[in-house]
C-alpha positions as CSV (number, residue, x, y, z in Angstrom):
1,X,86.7,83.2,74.2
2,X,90.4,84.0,74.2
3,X,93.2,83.8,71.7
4,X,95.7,81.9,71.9
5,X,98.2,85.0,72.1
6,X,97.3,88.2,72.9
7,X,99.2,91.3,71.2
8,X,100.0,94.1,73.5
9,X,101.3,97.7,71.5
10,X,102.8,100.0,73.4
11,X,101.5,103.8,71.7
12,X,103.7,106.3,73.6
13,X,105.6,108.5,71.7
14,X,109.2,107.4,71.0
15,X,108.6,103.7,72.0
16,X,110.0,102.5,68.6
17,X,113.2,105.1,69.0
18,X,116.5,104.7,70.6
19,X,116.1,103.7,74.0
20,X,117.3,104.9,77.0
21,X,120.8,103.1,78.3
22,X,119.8,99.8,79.8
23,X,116.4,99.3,78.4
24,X,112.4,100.9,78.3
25,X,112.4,101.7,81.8
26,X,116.0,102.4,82.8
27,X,116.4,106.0,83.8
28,X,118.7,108.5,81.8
29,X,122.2,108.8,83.4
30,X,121.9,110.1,86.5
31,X,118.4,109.7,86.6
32,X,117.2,107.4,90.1
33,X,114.9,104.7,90.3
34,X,114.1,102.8,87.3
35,X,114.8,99.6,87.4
36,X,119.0,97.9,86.7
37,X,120.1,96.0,83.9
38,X,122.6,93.2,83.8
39,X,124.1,93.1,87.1
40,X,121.7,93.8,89.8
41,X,122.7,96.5,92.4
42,X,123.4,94.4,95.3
43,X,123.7,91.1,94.3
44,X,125.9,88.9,96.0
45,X,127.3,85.7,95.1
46,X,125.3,82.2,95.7
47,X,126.3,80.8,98.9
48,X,127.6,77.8,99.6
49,X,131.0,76.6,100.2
50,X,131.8,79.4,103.4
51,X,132.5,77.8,106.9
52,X,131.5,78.4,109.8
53,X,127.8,80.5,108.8
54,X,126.3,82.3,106.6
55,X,128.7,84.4,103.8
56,X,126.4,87.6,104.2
57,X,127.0,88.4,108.6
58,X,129.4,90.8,107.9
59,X,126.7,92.8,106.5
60,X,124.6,95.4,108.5
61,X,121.4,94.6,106.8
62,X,121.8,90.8,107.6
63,X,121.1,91.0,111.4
64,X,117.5,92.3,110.2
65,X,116.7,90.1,107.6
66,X,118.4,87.0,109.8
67,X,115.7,87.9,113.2
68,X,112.8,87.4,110.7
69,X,113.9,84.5,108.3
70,X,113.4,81.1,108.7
71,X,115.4,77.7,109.0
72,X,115.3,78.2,104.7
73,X,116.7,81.7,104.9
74,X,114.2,83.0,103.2
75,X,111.3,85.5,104.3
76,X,107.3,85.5,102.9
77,X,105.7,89.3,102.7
78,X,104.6,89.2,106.5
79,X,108.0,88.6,107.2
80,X,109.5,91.5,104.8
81,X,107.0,93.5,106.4
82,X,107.9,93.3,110.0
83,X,111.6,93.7,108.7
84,X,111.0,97.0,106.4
85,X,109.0,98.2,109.5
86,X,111.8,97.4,112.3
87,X,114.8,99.1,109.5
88,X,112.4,102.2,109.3
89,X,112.6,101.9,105.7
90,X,109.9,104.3,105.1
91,X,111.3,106.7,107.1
92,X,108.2,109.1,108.0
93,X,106.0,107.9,105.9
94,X,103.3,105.5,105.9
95,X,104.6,102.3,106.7
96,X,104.1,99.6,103.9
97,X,101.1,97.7,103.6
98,X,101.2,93.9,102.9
99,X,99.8,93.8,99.5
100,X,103.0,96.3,98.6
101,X,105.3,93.9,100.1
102,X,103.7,91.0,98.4
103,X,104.5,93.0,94.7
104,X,108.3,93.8,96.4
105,X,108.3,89.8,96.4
106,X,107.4,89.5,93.1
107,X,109.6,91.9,91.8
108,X,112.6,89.8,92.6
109,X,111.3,86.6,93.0
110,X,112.7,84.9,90.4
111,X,112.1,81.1,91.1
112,X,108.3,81.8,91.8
113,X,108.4,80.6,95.5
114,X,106.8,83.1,96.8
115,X,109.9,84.5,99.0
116,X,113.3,86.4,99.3
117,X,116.2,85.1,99.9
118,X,119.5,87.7,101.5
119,X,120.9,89.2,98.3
120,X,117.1,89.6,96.6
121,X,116.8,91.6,99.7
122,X,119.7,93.9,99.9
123,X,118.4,94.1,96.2
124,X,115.4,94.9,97.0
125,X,116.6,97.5,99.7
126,X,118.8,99.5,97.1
127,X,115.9,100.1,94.7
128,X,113.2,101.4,97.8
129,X,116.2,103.7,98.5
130,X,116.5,105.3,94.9
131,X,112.6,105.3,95.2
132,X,112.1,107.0,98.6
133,X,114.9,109.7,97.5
134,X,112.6,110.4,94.4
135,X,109.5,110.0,96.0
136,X,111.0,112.8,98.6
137,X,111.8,115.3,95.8
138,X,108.5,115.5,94.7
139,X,106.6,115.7,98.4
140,X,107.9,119.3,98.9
141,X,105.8,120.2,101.5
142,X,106.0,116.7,103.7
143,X,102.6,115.6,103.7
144,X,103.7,112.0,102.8
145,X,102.3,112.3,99.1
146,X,102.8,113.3,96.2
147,X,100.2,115.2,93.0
148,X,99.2,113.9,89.9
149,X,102.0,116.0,88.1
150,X,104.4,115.0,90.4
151,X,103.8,111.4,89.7
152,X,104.1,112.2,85.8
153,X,107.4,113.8,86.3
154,X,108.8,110.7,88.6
155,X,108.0,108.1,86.1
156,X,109.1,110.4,83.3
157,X,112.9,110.7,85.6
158,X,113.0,107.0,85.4
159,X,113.2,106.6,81.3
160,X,109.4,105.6,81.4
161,X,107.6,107.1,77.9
162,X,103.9,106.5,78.6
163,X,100.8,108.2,77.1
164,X,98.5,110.9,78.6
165,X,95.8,107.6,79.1
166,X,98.7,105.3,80.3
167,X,99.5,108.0,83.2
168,X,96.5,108.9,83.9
169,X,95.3,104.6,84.4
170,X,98.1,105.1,87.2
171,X,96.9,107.9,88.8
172,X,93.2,106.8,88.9
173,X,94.3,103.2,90.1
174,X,97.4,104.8,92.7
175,X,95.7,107.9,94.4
176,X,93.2,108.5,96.9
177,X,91.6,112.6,96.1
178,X,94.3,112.9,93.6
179,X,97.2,112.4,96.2
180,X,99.5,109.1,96.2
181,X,101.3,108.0,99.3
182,X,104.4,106.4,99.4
183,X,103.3,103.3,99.9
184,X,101.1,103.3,96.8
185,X,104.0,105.1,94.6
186,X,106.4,102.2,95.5
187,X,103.6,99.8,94.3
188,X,103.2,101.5,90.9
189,X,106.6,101.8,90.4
190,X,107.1,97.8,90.9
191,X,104.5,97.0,88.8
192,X,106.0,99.6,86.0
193,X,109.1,98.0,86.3
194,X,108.0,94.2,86.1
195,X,105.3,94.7,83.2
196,X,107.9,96.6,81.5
197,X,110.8,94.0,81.7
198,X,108.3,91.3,81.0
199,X,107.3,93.0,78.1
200,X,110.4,94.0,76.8
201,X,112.0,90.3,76.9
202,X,109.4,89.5,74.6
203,X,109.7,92.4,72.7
204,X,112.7,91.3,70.7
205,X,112.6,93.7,67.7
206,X,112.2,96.8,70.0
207,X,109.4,97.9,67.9
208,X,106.7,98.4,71.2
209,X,105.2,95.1,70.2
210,X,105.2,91.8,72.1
211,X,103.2,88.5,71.9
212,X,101.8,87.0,74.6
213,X,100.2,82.8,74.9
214,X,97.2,83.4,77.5
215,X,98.9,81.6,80.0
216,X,101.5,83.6,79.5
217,X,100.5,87.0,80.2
218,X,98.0,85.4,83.4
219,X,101.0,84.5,85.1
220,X,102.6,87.7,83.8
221,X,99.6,90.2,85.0
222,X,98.5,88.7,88.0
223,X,102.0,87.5,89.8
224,X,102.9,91.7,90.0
């Protein structure tokens, strides 16, 4: 049987403390990744109302986004994963697989439909940047992963204050002998940043406390 809410504490030290500038999982100044408050890095204005085409052509990134999208102008996770794969988005590294593009979606799909429209895309192109930049500090000899440790100290540059057992959940769940690829740190890092902001919008004492209905934290936990 279930409640009717659960109660989810988070036991890191320094939860309950000043938090970092934007929020639990916004990185210190100058810090990359993490994830942006208030005004989304790359958000463009709803369109509607520009003749003669779409508002976003004069973009670079529109061309690739356009060649895959639909008549909605929108694009599904096969979609965003032919188009990640024709930018080269992941550079040397493993290209991404379609379960990671299916959490991208959900990271900035904010009306539940299950796709991306142009500006959640540029969006969504500005974090894998600040990711892939972190994700190449840490891979210092170029195999295309990165250690236990290294993982630690990524999530640690982002503002993220998690226990010894919280870190190591995402190590055992992320890596393969101990090593993560890139593909795999992007996943944890989308999932860290959506379970975090769903938890902090609930968390309106900033205490590390947050009460969830069942429903609630279903469609929370298993939309990431």
């Amino acid at each position: 049987l279930y409640e009717n809410s659960i109660d989810e504490e988070m036991a890191y030290p320094g939860y309950g403390g000043p938090p970092h500038p934007g929020g639990y999982g916004a990185p210190p100044p100058g810090a990359p990744g993490g994830y942006p408050q208030g005004g989304a890095p790359g958000a463009y204005p709803a369109p509607g109302g520009y003749p003669g085409g779409s508002p976003y052509a004069a973009d670079p990134l529109y061309a690739h986004f356009a060649a895959v999208a639909g008549a909605d102008q929108e694009i599904d996770a096969r979609e965003l994963q032919r188009t990640l794969t024709a930018t080269g988005m992941a550079g040397s590294y493993q290209q991404f697989s379609l379960e990671t593009c299916r959490v991208m979606i959900s990271m900035l799909d904010r009306d539940y439909s299950g796709k991306l429209g142009f500006p959640e895309y540029k969006e969504l192109f500005t974090v894998l940047n600040q990711w892939k930049g972190t994700f190449a500090q840490y891979d210092r000899d170029r195999s295309g992963t990165v250690e236990g440790h290294e993982l630690h100290a990524a999530v640690t540059s982002f503002g993220y204050r998690l226990s010894p057992q919280a870190l190591g959940v995402l190590l055992k769940r992320y890596s393969t002998d101990g090593r993560i690829t890139f593909d795999d740190f992007v996943a944890c890092c989308i999932r860290l940043r959506t379970l975090t902001d769903a938890f902090q919008r609930r968390d309106t004492s900033r205490q590390g406390m947050a009460s969830f209905r069942y429903d609630d934290f279903i469609q929370v936990a298993m939309y990431v």
